[in-house]
C-alpha positions in Angstrom: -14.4 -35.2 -15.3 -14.6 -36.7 -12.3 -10.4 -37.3 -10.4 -8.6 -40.5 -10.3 -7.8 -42.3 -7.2 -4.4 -44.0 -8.7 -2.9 -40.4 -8.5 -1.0 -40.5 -12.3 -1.6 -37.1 -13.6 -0.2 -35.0 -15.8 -0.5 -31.4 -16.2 -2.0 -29.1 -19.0 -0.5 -25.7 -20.4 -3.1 -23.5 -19.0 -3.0 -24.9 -15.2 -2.6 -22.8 -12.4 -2.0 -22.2 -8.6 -3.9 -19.3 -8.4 -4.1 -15.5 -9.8 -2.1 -12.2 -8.1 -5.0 -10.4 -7.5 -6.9 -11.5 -4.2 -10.4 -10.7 -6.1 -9.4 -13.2 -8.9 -8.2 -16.0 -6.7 -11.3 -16.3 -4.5 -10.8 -20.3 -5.8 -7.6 -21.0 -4.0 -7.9 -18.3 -1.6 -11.1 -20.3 0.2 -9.2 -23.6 0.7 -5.5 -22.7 0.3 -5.6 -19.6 2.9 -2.7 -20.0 5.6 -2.5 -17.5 8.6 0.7 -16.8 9.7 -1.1 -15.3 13.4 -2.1 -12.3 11.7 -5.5 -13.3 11.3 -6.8 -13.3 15.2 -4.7 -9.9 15.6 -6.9 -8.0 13.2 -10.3 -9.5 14.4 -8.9 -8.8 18.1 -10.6 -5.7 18.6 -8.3 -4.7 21.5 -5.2 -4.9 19.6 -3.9 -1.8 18.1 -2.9 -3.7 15.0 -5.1 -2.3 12.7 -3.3 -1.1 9.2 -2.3 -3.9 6.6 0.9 -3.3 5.8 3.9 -4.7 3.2 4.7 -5.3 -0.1 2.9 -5.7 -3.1 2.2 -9.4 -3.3 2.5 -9.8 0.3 -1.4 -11.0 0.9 -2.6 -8.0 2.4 -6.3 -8.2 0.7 -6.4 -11.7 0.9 -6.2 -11.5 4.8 -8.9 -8.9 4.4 -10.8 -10.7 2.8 -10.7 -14.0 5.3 -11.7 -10.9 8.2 -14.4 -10.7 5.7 -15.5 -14.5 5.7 -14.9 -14.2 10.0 -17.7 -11.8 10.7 -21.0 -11.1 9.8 -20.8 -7.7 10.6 -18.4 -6.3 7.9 -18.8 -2.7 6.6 -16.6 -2.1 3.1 -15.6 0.9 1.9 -13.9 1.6 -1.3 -12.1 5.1 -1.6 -12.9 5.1 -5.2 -16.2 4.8 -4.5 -16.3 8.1 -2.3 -16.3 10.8 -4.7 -13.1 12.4 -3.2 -12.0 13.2 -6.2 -14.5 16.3 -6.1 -12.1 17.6 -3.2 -9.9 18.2 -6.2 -12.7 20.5 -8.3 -13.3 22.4 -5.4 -11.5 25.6 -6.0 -11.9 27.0 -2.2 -10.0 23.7 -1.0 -7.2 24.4 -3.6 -6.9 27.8 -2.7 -6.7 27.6 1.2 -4.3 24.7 0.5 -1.7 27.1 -1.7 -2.2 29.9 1.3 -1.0 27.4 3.5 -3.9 26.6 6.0 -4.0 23.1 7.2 -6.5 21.5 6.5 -6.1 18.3 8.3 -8.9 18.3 10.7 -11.4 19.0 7.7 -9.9 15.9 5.8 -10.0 14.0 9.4 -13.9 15.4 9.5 -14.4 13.9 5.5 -13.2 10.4 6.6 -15.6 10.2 9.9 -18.4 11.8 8.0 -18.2 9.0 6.0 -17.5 6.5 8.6 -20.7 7.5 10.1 -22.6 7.6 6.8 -21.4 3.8 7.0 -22.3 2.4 10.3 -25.9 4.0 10.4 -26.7 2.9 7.0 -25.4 -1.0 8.2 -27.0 -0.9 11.3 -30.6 0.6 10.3 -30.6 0.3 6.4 -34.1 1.4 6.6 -33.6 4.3 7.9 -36.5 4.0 10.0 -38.4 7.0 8.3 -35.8 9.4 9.8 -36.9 8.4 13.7 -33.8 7.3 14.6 -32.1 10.3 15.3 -35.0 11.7 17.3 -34.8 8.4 19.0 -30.7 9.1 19.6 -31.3 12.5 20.5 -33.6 11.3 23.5 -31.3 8.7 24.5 -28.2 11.7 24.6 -30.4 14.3 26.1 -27.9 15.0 28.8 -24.8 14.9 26.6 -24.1 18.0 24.8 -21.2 16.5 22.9 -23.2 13.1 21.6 -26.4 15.6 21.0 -24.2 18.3 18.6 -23.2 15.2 16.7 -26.5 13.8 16.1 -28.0 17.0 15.3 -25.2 17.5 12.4 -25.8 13.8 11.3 -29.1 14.6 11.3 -28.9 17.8 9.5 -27.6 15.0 6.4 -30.1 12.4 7.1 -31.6 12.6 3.4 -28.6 11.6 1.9 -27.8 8.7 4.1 -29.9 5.8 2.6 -28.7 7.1 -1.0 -25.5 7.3 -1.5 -22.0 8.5 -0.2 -21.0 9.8 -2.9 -23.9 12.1 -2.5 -23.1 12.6 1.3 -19.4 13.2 0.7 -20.3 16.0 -1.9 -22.9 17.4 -0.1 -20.5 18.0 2.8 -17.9 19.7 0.8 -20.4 22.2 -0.7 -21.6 22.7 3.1 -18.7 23.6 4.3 -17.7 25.5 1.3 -21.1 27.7 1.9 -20.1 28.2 5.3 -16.3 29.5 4.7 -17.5 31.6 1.5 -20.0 33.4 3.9 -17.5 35.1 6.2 -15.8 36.6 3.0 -17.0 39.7 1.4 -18.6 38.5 -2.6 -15.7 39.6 -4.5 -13.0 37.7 -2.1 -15.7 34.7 -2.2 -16.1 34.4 -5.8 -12.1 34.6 -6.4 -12.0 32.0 -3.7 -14.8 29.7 -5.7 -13.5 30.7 -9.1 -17.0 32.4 -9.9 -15.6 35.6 -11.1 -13.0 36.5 -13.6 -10.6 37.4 -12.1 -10.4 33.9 -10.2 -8.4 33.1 -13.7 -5.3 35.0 -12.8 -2.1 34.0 -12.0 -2.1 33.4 -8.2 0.0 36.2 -6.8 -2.0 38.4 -8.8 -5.5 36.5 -7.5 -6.1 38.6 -4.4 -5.1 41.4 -2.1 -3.2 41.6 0.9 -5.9 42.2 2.9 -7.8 39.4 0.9 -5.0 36.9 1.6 -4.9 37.7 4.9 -8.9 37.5 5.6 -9.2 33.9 3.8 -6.2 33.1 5.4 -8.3 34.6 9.2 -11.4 33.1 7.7 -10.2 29.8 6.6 -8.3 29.0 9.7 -11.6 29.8 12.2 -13.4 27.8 9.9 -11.2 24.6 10.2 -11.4 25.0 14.4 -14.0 26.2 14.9 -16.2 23.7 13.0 -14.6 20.5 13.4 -13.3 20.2 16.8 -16.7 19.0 18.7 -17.3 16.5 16.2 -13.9 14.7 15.4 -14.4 13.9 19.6 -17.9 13.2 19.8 -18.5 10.8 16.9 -16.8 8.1 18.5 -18.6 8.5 21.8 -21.7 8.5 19.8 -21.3 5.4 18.1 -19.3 3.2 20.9 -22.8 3.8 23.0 -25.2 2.7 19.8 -23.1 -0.8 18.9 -22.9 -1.0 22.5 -26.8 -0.7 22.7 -27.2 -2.7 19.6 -24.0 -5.9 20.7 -22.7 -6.0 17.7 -19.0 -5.4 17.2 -18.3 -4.2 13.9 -15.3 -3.9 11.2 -14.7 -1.3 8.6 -12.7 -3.0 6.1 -11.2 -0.1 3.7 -9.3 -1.7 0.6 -7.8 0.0 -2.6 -6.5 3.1 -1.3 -3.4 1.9 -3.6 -5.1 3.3 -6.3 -5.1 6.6 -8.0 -8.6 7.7 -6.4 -7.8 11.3 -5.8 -4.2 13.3 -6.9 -1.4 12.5 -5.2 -1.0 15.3 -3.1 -4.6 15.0 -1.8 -4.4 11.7 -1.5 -1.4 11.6 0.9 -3.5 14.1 2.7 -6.4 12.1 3.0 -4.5 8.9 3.7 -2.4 10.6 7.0 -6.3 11.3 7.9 -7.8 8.0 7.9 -4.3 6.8 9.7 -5.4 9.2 12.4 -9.0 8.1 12.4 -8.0 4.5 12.5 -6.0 5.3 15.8 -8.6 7.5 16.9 -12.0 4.9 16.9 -10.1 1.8 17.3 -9.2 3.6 21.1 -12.4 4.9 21.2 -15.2 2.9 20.2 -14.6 -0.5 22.2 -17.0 -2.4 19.7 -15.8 -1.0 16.4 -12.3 -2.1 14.7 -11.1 0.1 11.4 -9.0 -2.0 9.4 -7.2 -0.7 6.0 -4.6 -2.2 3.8 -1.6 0.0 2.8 1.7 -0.8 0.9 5.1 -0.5 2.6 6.2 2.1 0.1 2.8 4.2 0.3 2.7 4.2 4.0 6.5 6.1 3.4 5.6 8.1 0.9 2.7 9.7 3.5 4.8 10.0 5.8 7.3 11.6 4.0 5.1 14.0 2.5 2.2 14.7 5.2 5.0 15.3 8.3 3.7 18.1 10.8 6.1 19.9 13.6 5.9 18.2 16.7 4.1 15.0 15.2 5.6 11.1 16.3 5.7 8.6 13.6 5.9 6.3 16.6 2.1 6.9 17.5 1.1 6.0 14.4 3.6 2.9 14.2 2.3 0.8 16.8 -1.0 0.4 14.2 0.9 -1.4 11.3 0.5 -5.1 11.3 3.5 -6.0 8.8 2.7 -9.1 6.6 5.8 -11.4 6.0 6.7 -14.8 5.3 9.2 -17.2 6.1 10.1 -20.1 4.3 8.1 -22.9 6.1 4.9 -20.5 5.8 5.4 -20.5 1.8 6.0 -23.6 1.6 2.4 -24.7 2.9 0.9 -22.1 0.5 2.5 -23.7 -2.9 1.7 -27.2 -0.8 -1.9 -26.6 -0.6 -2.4 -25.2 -3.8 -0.5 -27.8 -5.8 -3.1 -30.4 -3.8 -6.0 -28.1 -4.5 -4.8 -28.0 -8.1 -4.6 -31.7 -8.8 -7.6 -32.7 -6.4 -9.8 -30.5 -8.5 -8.6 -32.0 -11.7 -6.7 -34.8 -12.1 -6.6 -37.2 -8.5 -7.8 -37.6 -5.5 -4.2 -38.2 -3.9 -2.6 -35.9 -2.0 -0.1 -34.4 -3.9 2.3 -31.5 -2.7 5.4 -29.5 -3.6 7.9 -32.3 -3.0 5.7 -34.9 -4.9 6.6 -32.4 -8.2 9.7 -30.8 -7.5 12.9 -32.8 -7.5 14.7 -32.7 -3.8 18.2 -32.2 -5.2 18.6 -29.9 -9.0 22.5 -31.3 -8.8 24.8 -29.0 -9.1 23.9 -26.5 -11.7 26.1 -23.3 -12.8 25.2 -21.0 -9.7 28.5 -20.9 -7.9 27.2 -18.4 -5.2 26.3 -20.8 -2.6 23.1 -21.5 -4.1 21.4 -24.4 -2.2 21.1 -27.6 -4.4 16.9 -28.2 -3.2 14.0 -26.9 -5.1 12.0 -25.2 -2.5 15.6 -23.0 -1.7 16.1 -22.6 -5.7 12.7 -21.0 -5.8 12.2 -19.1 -2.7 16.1 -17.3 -3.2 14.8 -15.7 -6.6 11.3 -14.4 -4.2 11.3 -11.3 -2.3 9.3 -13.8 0.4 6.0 -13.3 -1.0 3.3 -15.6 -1.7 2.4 -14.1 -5.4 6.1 -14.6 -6.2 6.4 -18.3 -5.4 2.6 -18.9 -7.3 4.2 -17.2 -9.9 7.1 -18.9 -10.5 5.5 -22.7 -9.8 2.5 -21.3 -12.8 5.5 -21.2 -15.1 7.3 -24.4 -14.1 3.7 -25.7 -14.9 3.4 -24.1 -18.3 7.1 -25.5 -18.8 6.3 -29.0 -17.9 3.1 -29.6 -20.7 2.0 -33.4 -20.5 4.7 -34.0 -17.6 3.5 -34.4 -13.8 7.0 -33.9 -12.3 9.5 -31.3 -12.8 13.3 -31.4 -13.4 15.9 -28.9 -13.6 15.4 -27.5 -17.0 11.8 -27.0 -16.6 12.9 -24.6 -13.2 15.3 -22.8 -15.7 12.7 -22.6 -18.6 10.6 -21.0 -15.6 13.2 -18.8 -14.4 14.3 -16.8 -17.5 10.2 -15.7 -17.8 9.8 -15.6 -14.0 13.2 -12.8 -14.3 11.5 -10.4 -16.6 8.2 -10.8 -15.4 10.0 -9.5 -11.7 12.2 -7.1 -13.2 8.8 -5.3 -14.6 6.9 -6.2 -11.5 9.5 -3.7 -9.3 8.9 -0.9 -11.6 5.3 -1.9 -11.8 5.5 -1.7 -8.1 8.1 1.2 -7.2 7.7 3.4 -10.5 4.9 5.9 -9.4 7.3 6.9 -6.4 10.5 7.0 -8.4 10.0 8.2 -11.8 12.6 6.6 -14.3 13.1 3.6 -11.6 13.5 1.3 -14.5 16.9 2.8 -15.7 18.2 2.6 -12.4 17.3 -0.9 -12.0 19.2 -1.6 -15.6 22.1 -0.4 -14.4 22.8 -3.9 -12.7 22.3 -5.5 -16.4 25.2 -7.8 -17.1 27.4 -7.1 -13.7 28.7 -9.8 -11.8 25.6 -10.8 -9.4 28.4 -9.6 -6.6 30.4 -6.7 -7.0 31.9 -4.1 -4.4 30.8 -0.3 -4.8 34.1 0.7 -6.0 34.8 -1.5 -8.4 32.0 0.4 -11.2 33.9 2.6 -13.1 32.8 6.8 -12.8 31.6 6.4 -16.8 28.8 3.9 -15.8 27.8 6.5 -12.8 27.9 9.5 -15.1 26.0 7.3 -17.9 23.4 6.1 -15.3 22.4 10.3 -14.9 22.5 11.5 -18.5 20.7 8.7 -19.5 17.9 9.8 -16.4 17.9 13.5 -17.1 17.4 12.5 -20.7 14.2 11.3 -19.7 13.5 14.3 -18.6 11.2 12.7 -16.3 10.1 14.8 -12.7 10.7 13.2 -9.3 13.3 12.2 -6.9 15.4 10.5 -9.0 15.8 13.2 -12.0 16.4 15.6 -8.8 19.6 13.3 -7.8 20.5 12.8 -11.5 20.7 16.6 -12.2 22.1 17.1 -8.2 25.1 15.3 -9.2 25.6 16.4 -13.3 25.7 19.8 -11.7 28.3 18.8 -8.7 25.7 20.2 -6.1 26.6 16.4 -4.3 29.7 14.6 -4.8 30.5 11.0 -6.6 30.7 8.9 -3.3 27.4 10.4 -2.1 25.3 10.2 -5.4 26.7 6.6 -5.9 25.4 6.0 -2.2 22.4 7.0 -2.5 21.2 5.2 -5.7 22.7 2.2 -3.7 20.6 2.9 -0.8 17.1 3.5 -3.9 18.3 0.0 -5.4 18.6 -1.7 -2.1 15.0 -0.1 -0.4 13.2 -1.3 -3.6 14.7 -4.7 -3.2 16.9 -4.9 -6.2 20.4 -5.5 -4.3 21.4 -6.6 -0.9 24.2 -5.0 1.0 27.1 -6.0 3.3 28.4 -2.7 5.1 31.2 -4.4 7.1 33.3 -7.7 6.3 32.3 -9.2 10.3 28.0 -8.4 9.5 26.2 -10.8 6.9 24.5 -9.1 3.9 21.2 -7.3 4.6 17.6 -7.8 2.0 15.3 -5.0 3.4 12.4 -7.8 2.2 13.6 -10.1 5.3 13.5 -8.2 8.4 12.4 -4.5 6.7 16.1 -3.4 7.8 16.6 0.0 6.4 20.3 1.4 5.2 20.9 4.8 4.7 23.5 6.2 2.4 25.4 7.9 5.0 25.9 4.1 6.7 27.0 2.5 3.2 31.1 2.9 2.7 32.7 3.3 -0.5 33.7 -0.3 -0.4 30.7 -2.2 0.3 29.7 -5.2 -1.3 26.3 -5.3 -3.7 24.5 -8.5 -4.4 22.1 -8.5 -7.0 18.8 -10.3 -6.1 18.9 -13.6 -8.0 14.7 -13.0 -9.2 17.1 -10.3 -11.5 20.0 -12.4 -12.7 18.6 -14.2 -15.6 16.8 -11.0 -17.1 19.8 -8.5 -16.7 22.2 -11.1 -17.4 24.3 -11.0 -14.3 27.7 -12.7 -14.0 27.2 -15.6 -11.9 31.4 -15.2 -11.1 31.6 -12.3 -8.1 34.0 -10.0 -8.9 35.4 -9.4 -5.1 36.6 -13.3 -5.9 38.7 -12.7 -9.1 
């Protein structure tokens, strides 16, 4: 059906602004895309900026994907795709990881092994019959470093034009060959879990002297075998796409996912962090790009920290995605013109053409502004997927109507509530365990209320009702800390505060002179020890109409 010119419309139930997912939305995405600057950062191969980082929702893969669309020369790699999960089958990894060896230079030696395995297969997808590495060695005749890292690429040539999965499996059994042959058999096959014995309860696994020999053994191994290569690789390839003037991008998406267990993962993750920094300041016509949530990036952090190591070095490689309000408000204006352009009229049509510019005065007696744009963006955590969201459902609420009106934005709201309320235990649940009961303990509270004002049942509820889950994690820790008084009632309530207000449930004013703080707006962190008994919660309006807040503040009674 071909669009009117006289730009009368009226929408259907099943139109839409777009989809979450930046794979499903490749529609809007094309024509609707708005950089906020980040775009020419990330394709700037001199900037540092290299590591995607925010919320979920924030538009992390969709700005990969426009880096994508800006350069010919795009290399993808998909962790899932990498067979890591093998690392997790391999016994002798398991074992030298519960003897304590670190192993991160053999995870930073995975990552650039398949780095490699990348960039040669882009850059000579034929192979050339194998020549090219004789052609590389001639080239780096008089540079030992460059030539040791040919000949060990070399050494997995017949892989390269398969797969990597293949590669990445192949290497793993290499390097479990070459530990396993410094042992004696019987230490080997316990190590491998080849002999019977490898069945037994840890402790009772192996030997003194066979701990301490793997222990010798393992911790050569991950020197010794390593070192040359983690330096030379990025020498080698900065002089090929040098050679070849190309400048090339590694675009690594998904690692969000459950590709490996967790405490690999994390692992691996502090690895490729490392490798980013590492080639990005090393290979002058090469830029490493991945995409990494807020709360991941934390959680690696948290769990991967090393004596002596800065989380300042590593820093200076997040690009942060965030929004403001005028940004946002060009992303719902484009789509809404995309949507009725494709489908209805050739007039422009934006966000003010549909929304009303005053919704009156309404019920919300906590300053709530009286515009539409303000309404919506309030109840967002300043994300583009939350504003699509919530003008999707004014559109399902407005059937056979081309403008909206107050009711239609509350008809929207009370689904847009519990579709966010799930969304932040979608989103926060795999690091806290049981986050949804924390988040329920806000149900049907005034949407402002000072710390001290909830009575010490709700407190002592809120931890039976966690350690009834009997759910493992940070939060059953807490729950159980406090039931069995190892931390008082001031510093347990604090420190759910600080969970609730991280995870972007509640806001928090510390002191009567400072304004409230949303660790969505500016990524201002609060600890508990800097929240005072008397603080003053707000409960993020997306929340109010699902857990049935009080719209009367109770420091105002």
């Amino acid at each position: 059906m071909a669009a009117k010119k006289s730009g009368v419309f009226k929408f259907q139930k099943h139109d839409s602004i777009g989809f979450p997912a930046a794979e499903q939305d490749s529609r809007f995405l094309k024509d609707c895309f708005v950089d906020t600057g980040d775009l020419s950062v990330l394709l700037d191969v001199g900037s540092p900026k290299a590591v995607i980082r925010g919320r979920t929702g924030a538009g992390k893969s969709a700005l990969l994907s426009k880096v994508r669309e800006s350069s010919r020369d795009v290399i993808t790699i998909v962790p899932d795709q990498l067979a890591f999960n093998y690392i997790t089958s391999a016994s002798f990894i398991t074992e030298l990881e519960r003897l304590d060896i670190n192993l991160t230079p053999f995870y930073k030696h995975l990552w650039r092994h398949v780095i490699a395995i990348e960039v040669f297969r882009h850059i000579f997808p034929d192979g050339e019959d194998g020549n090219i590495f004789n052609r590389l060695l001639d080239v780096f005749r008089k540079k030992p470093k460059e030539k040791k890292a040919i000949e060990y690429l070399r050494k997995y040539s017949d892989q390269y034009w398969l797969n990597v999965q293949s590669a990445t499996k192949e290497i793993i059994r290499h390097n479990e060959k070459e530990i396993t042959g410094s042992l004696d058999t019987g230490t080997a096959g316990k190590l491998t879990g080849s002999l019977p014995s490898a069945s037994a309860g840890f402790s009772a696994r192996y030997s003194t002297t066979e701990k301490s020999d793997i222990k010798k053994v393992g911790s050569e191994w991950v020197s010794r075998s390593q070192t040359a290569l983690l330096s030379a690789l990025p020498s080698l390839l900065n002089q090929i796409l040098q050679d070849e003037d190309r400048t090339l991008y590694i675009a690594i998406d998904g690692l969000d996912e459950s590709w490996v267990e967790d405490h690999i993962r994390y692992k691996l993750l502090r690895a490729l962090i490392g490798n980013v920094r590492d080639y990005n300041h090393g290979v002058t016509n090469l830029k490493l790009l991945m995409v990494l949530r807020q709360d991941l990036w934390n959680t690696v952090f948290r769990e991967t920290q090393e004596k002596g190591q800065q989380a300042e070095k590593t820093g200076s490689l997040a690009l942060d995605v965030t929004w403001d309000k005028a940004n946002l408000l060009k992303v719902m204006d484009l789509r809404i013109e995309t949507l009725v352009k494709d489908q209805y009229t050739t007039a422009t049509i934006g966000f003010s053409d549909i929304f009303p510019a005053s919704l009156g005065g309404g019920r919300e007696s906590n300053k709530s502004t009286n515009s539409a744009i303000d309404y919506i963006l309030e109840r967002t955590w300043l994300r583009p997927r939350d504003a699509i969201e919530f003008v999707n459902l004014c559109i399902q609420n407005a059937e056979g109507k081309s403008v909206f009106n107050r009711t239609i934005l509350q008809a929207a709201e009370r689904q847009y509530s519990e579709s966010r309320f799930q969304s932040l235990i979608d989103e926060w649940g795999e690091m806290y365990p049981g986050i949804r009961e924390f988040i329920e303990f806000l149900r049907n509270r005034p949407w402002h209320f000072r710390l001290d004002s909830v009575p010490q049942q709700d407190w002592d509820n809120l931890a039976l009702t966690c350690l009834c889950k009997e759910e493992s994690g940070v939060l059953n820790e807490l729950c159980s800390s406090f039931n069995e008084s190892k931390i008082s009632g001031p510093d347990y309530r604090k420190a759910v505060c600080e969970l609730l207000y991280t995870i972007g449930a509640i806001g928090l004013k510390t002191e009567s002179h400072l304004e409230s703080h949303w660790y969505h707006v500016n990524n201002h962190s609060i600890t508990k020890e800097e929240i005072p008994d008397n603080a003053e919660v707000y409960v993020h309006k997306a929340l109010h109409r699902y857990l049935g807040c009080d719209q009367r503040s109770s420091t105002s009674r």
